[in-house]
KENU-146097 format. One line per 5 residues: number of its first residue (from 1); their letters; for each residue x, y, z of C-alpha. Coordinates in pm, 1 decimal. Example, Ala and Ser with C-alpha at 12.3 -4.5 7.8 and 13.67 -1.06 7.14 Angstrom:
1> as> 1230.0,-450.0,780.0 ~ 1367.0,-106.0,714.0
//
This chain:
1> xxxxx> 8081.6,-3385.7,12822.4 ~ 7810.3,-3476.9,13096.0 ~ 7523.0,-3283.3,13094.5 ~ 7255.5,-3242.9,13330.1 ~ 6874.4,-3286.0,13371.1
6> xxxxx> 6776.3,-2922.1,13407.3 ~ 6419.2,-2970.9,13470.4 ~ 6472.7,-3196.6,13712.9 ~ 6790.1,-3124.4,13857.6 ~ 6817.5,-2980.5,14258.4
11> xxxxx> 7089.3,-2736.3,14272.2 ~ 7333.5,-2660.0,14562.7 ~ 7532.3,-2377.0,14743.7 ~ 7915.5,-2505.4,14597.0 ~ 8130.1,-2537.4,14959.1
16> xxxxx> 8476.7,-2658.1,15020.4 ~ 8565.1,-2999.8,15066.4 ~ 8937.9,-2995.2,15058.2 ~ 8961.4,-2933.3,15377.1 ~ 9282.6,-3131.5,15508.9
21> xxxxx> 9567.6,-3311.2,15275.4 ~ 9385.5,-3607.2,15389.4 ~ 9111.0,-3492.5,15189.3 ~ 9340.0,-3504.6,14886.1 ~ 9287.5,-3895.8,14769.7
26> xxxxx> 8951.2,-3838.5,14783.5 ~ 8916.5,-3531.9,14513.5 ~ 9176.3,-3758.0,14295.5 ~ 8852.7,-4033.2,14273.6 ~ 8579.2,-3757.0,14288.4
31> xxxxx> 8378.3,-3674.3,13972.2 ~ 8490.9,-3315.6,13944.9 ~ 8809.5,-3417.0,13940.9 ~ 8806.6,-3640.1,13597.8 ~ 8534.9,-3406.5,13434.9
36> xxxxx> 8781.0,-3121.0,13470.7 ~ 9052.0,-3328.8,13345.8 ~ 8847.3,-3482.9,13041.3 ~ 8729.7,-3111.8,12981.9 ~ 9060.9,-2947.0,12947.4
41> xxxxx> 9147.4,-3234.6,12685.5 ~ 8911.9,-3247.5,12484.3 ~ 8856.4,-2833.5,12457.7 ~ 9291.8,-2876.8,12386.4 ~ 9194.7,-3132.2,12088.9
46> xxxxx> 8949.3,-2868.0,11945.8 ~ 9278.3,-2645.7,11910.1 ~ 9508.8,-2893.2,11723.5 ~ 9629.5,-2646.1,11462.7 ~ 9399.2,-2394.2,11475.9
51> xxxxx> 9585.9,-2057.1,11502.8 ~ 9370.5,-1765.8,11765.8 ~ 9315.3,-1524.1,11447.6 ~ 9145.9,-1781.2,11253.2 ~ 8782.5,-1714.9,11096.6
56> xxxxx> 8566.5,-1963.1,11393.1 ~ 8222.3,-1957.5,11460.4 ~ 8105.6,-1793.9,11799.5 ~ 7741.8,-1859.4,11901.5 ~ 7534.7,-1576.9,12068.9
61> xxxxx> 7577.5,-1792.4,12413.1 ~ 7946.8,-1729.0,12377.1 ~ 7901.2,-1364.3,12281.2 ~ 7715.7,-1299.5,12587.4 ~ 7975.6,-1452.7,12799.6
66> xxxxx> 8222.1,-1245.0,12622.2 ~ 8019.1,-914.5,12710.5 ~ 7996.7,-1027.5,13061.3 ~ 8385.9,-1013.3,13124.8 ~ 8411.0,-671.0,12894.1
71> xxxxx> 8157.5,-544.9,13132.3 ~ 8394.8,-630.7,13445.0 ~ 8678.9,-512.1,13250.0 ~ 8492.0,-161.8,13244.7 ~ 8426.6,-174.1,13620.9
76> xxxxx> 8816.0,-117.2,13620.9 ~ 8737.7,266.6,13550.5 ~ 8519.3,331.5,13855.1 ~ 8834.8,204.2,14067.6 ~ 9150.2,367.4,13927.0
81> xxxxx> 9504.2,233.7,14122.4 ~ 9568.5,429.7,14419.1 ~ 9843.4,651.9,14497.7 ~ 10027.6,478.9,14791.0 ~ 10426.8,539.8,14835.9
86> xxxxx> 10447.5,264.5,15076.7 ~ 10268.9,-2.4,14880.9 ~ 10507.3,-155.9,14599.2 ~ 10248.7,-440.8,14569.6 ~ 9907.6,-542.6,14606.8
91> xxxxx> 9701.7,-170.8,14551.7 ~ 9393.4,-159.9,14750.0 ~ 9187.6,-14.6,14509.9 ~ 9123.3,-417.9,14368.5 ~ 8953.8,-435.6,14696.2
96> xxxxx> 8666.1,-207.5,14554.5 ~ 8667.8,-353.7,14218.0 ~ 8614.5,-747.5,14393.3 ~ 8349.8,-578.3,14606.0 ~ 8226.7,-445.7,14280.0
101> xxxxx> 8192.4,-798.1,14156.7 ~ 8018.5,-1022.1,14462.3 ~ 7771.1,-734.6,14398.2 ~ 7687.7,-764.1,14076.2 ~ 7782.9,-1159.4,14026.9
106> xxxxx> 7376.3,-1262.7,14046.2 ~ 7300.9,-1010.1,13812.3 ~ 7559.5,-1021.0,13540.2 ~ 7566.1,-1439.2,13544.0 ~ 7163.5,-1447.2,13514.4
111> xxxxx> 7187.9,-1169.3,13223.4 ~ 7380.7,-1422.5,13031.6 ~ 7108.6,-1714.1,13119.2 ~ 6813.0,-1834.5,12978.1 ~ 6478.5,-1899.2,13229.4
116> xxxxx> 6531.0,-2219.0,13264.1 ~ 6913.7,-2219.8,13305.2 ~ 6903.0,-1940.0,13585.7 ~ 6878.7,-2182.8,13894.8 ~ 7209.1,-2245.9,13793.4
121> xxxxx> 7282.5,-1885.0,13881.7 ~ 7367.0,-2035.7,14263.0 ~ 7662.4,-2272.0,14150.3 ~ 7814.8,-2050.9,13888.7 ~ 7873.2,-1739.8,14095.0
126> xxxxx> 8053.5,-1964.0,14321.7 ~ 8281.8,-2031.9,14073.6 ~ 8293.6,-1687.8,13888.6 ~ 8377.6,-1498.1,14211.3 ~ 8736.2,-1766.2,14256.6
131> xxxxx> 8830.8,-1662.6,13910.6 ~ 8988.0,-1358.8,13966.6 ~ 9216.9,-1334.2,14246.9 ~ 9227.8,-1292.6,14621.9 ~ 9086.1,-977.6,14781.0
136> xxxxx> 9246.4,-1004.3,15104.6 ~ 9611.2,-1095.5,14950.0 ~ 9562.7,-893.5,14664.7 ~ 9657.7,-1202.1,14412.5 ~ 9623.8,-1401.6,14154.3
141> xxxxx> 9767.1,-1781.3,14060.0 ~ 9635.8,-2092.8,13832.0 ~ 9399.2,-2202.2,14118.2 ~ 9206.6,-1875.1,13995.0 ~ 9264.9,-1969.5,13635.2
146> xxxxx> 9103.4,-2345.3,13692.2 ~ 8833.1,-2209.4,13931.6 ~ 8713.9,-1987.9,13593.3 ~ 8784.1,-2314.1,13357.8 ~ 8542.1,-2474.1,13635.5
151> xxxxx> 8268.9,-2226.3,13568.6 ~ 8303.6,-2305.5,13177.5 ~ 8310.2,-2669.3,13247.9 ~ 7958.9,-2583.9,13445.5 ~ 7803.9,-2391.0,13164.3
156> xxxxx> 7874.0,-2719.9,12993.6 ~ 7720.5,-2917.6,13219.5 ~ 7369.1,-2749.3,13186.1 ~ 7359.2,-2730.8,12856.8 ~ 7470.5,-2376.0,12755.1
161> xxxxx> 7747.2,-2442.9,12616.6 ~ 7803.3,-2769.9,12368.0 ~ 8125.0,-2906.4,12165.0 ~ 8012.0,-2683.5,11889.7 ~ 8139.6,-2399.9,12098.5
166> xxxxx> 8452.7,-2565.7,12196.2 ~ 8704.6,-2323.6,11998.0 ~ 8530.1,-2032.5,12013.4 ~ 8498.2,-2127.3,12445.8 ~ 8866.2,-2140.1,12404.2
171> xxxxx> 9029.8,-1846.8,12123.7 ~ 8690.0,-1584.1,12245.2 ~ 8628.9,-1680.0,12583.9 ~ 8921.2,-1779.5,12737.8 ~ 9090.6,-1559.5,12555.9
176> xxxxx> 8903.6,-1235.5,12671.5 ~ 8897.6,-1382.0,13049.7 ~ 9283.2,-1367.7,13006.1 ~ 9311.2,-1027.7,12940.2 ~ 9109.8,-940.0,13130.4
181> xxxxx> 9338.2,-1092.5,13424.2 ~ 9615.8,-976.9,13269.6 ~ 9488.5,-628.2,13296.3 ~ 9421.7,-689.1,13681.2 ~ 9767.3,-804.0,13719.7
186> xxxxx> 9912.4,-522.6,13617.5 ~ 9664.9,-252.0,13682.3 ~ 9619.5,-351.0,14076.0 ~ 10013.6,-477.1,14087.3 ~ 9888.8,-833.8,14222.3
191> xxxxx> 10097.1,-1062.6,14352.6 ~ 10136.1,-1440.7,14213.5 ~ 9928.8,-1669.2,14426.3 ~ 10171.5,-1949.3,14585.9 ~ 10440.3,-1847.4,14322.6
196> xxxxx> 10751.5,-2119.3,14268.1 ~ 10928.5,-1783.4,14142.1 ~ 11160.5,-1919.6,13811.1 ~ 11085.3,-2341.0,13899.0 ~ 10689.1,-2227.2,13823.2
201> xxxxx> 10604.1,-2204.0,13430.0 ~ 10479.6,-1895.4,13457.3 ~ 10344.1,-1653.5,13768.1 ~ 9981.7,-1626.7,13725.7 ~ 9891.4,-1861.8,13404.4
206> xxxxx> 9938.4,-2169.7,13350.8 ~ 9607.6,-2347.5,13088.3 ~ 9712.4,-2089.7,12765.9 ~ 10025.5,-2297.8,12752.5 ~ 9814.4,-2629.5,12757.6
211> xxxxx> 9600.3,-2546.7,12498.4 ~ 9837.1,-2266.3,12323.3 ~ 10059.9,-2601.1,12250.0 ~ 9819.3,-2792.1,12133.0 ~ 9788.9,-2499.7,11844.8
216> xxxxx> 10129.1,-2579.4,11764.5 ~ 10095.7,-2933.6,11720.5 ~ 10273.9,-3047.7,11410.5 ~ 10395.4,-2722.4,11351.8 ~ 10731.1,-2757.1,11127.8
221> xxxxx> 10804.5,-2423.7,11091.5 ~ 10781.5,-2277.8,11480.5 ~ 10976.9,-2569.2,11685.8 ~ 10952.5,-2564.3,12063.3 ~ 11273.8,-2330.0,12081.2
226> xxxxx> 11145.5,-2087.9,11863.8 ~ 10982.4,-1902.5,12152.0 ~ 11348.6,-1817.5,12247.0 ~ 11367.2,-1565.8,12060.8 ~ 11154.1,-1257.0,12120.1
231> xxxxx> 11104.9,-1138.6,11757.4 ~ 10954.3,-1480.7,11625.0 ~ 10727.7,-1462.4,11973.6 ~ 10594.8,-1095.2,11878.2 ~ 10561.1,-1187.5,11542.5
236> xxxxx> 10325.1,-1499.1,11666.9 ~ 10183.0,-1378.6,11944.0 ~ 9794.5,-1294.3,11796.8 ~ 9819.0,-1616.1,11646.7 ~ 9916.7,-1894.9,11912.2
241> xxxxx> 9838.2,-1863.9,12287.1 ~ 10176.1,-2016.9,12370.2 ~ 10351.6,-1729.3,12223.8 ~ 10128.7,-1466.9,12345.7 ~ 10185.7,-1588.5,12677.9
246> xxxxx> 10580.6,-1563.2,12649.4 ~ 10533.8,-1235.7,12449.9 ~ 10356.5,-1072.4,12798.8 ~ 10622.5,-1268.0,12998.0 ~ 10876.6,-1046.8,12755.2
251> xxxxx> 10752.5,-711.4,12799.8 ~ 10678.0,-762.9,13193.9 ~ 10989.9,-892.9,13325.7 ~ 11332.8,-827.1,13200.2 ~ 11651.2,-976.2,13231.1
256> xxxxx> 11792.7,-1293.9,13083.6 ~ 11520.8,-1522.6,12966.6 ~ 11670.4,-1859.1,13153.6 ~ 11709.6,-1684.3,13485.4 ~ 11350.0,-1533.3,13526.7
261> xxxxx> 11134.1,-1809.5,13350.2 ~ 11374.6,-2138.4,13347.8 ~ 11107.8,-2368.4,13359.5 ~ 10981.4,-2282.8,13028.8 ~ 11352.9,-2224.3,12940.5
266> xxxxx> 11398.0,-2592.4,12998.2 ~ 11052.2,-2690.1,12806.4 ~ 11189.2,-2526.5,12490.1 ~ 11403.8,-2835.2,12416.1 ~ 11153.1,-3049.6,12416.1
271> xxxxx> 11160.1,-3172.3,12022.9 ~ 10754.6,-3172.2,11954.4 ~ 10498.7,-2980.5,12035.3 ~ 10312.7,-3255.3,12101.7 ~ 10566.5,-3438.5,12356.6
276> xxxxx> 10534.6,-3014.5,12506.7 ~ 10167.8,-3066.1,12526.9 ~ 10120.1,-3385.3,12703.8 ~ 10431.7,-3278.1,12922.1 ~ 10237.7,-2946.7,13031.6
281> xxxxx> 9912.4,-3181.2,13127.4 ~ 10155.3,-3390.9,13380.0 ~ 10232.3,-3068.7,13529.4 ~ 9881.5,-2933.0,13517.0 ~ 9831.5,-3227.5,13717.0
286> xxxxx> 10115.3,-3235.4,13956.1 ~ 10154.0,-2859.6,14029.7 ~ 9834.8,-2766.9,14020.6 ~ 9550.5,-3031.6,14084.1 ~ 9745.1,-3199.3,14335.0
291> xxxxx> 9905.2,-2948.8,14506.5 ~ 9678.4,-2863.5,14891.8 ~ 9826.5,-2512.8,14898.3 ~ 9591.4,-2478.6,14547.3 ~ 9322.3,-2733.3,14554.9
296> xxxxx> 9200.3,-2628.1,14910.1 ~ 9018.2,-2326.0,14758.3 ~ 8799.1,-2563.9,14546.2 ~ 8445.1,-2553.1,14572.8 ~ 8214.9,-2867.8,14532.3
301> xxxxx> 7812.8,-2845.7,14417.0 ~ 7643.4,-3064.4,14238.3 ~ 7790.2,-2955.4,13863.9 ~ 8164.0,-3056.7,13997.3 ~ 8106.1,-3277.3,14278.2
306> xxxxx> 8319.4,-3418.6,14514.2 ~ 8115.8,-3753.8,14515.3 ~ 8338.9,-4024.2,14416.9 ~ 8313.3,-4118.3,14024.1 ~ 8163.3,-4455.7,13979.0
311> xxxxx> 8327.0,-4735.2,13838.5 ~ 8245.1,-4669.3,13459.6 ~ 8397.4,-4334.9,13485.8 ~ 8727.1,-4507.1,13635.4 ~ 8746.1,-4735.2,13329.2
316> xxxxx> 8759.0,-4426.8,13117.1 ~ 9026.7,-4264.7,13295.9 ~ 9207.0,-4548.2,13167.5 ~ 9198.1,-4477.6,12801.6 ~ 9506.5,-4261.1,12699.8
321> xxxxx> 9422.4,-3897.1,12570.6 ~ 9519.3,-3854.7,12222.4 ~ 9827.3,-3599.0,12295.1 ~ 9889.5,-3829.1,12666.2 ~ 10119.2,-4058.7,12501.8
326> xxxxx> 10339.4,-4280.4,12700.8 ~ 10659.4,-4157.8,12508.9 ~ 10595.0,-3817.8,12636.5 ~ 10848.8,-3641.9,12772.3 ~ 10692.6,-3418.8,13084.8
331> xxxxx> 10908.4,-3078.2,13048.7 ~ 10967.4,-3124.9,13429.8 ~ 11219.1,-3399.4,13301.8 ~ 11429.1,-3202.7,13074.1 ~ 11724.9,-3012.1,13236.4
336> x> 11782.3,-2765.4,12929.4
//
C-alpha cells in the first residue's frame, strides 16, 4: 500500500469529479481507482481461511477506530424511530442522527489521530460522512459501503494503519462498521440506494461477500451451496462473513430464497470458493465501480486522487491477483 509523506504532504478539501459519464474513462485510469482495487485484494488475501471468531491481533489504532463507530452506534439512542402512520419507509428521525454526525465528524476522527496525523482530519471526514447513507433519501447502498472502505484505504495511506492490521481492519473494523449499518437499516427503515431488487447480490452490502469468500477459500466441508440452507448459515454465521451476510438476508426477508435474492441463488453453484471470489471482484467492478448512478458520489483529494496513475502503476494492473484467475467463473455467468 502507498503511503504518504506526512510531514511534507499538502492536504485538500476531497470534491467530486465524476461529474458526467464522460468522466467515467477517466476514474478507470485515475490513481484512486487502482489503489482501491489493489486495497480490497490484498486486505481479501489477509482473509484466506481465517474464520471472524479467530484469536487475531488488534492494535490500539484499530481499537480506537472501533470505539469511534460504537460511539455513533450510541448516538442511535438520542434519536429513537418516529411514530409516523404514513411513512412505511425512510423514518425521519435518521435525519437527526446524520445531523448528529457532520457535527461531531472533526471531533470524533481527530480523537482517533495522532498530532501529526490530524491534518488528515480534512480528507477523512469527507469520506466518513458518505459511509452511512443518504439523509435526504433516507438510504443506504454499496456506494456507502466503498466510500467507508475509502476512508480505511486513507488511514492507510498516512500511515495509521499498516498490513499488520490488515485482518483485524477487516474481522474488527469492518466488521463493527457493518453492524453498525445494519442497525441503521433497520432501525431508520432505509431504503436500498439504486437497488437492482433480486438481479443485485444483496440490497445494501456488497464487500462482506468479497472478503467473506475469500474466508472460505479451500473450504471442503462448506461448498458454495451450503449457504442454501439456513441451518448450516446460522450455524456459520459468527464465523464467515459470507454466511453472516445470508444469515441477516434470512431473518429480514422471507419467502423463497431464489425469488428474493436470485443472484446469490445463482452464485451458489459456482463449484469453488475461490472461482466465487474472483467472480464477486468482476462484479465489484462492473456493478459497482463502473456504474455512474454509484461512482458519481465519489470524492477525490489528494489520498484517492483522480489524477491519472502513471505508467508504472498501469504495468501493475497487469499482474493477475492471486484469487483473479482467468478460469474464473464471474457468478454473473452462471444461470443456476
Amino acid at each position: 500500500m502507498k503511503t504518504i509523506d506526512v510531514q511534507n504532504h499538502s492536504y485538500e478539501v476531497p470534491i467530486r469529479r465524476i461529474l458526467h459519464i464522460f468522466d467515467l474513462n477517466p476514474f478507470y485510469f485515475c490513481e484512486g481507482y487502482q489503489l482501491l482495487l489493489d486495497f480490497l485484494h490484498e486486505l481479501n488475501d489477509s482473509v484466506l481461511n481465517v474464520k471472524t471468531c479467530d484469536d487475531i491481533s488488534v492494535s490500539e489504532n484499530a481499537i480506537k477506530v472501533i470505539e469511534m463507530l460504537d460511539k455513533m452506534m450510541a448516538w442511535m439512542e438520542q434519536f429513537p424511530p418516529e411514530e409516523d402512520i404514513h411513512q412505511r419507509y425512510g423514518n425521519k428521525a435518521y435525519r437527526k442522527w446524520y445531523d448528529h454526525l457532520l457535527q461531531e465528524l472533526n471531533n470524533v476522527v481527530g480523537a482517533i489521530l495522532p498530532d501529526e496525523l490530524k491534518p488528515a482530519t480534512v480528507e477523512l471526514c469527507a469520506y466518513l460522512e458518505d459511509s452511512f447513507g443518504n439523509s435526504t433519501r433516507i438510504d443506504y447502498g454499496s456506494g456507502h459501503e466503498s466510500s467507508f472502505a475509502i476512508f480505511l484505504l486513507c488511514l492507510y495511506r498516512i500511515g495509521y494503519f499498516t498490513k499488520s492490521d490488515n485482518r483485524a481492519v477487516v474481522l474488527r473494523v469492518f466488521v463493527k462498521y457493518l453492524h453498525l449499518c445494519r442497525t441503521l437499516q433497520t432501525t431508520y427503515k432505509m431504503e436500498p440506494a439504486g437497488s437492482q431488487g433480486v438481479h443485485s447480490i444483496d440490497d445494501f452490502q456488497f464487500i462482506p461477500f468479497l472478503w467473506g469468500s475469500a474466508q472460505l477459500a479451500g473450504n471442503k466441508s462448506l461448498v458454495p451451496e451450503s449457504y442454501l440452507k439456513p441451518t448450516t448459515v446460522e450455524a456459520n454465521a459468527h464465523k464467515y462473513l459470507f454466511f453472516d451476510c445470508v444469515n441477516f438476508i434470512n431473518q429480514t426477508k422471507s419467502g423463497p430464497f431464489y425469488q428474493h435474492s436470485n443472484q446469490l441463488w445463482n452464485i451458489s453453484a459456482v463449484p469453488t470458493w475461490t472461482k466465487v471470489n474472483s467472480g464477486l471482484f468482476k462484479m465489484y467492478e462492473g456493478e459497482v465501480l463502473k456504474k455512474f448512478p454509484v461512482v458519481q458520489h465519489f470524492r477525490f483529494g489528494t489520498l484517492f486522487s483522480f489524477e491519472k496513475r502513471s505508467e508504472s502503476d498501469n504495468n501493475e494492473t497487469n499482474t493477475p491477483h492471486p484469487l483473479n484467475t482467468a478460469d474464473a467463473i464471474a457468478p454473473q455467468d452462471v444461470d443456476g
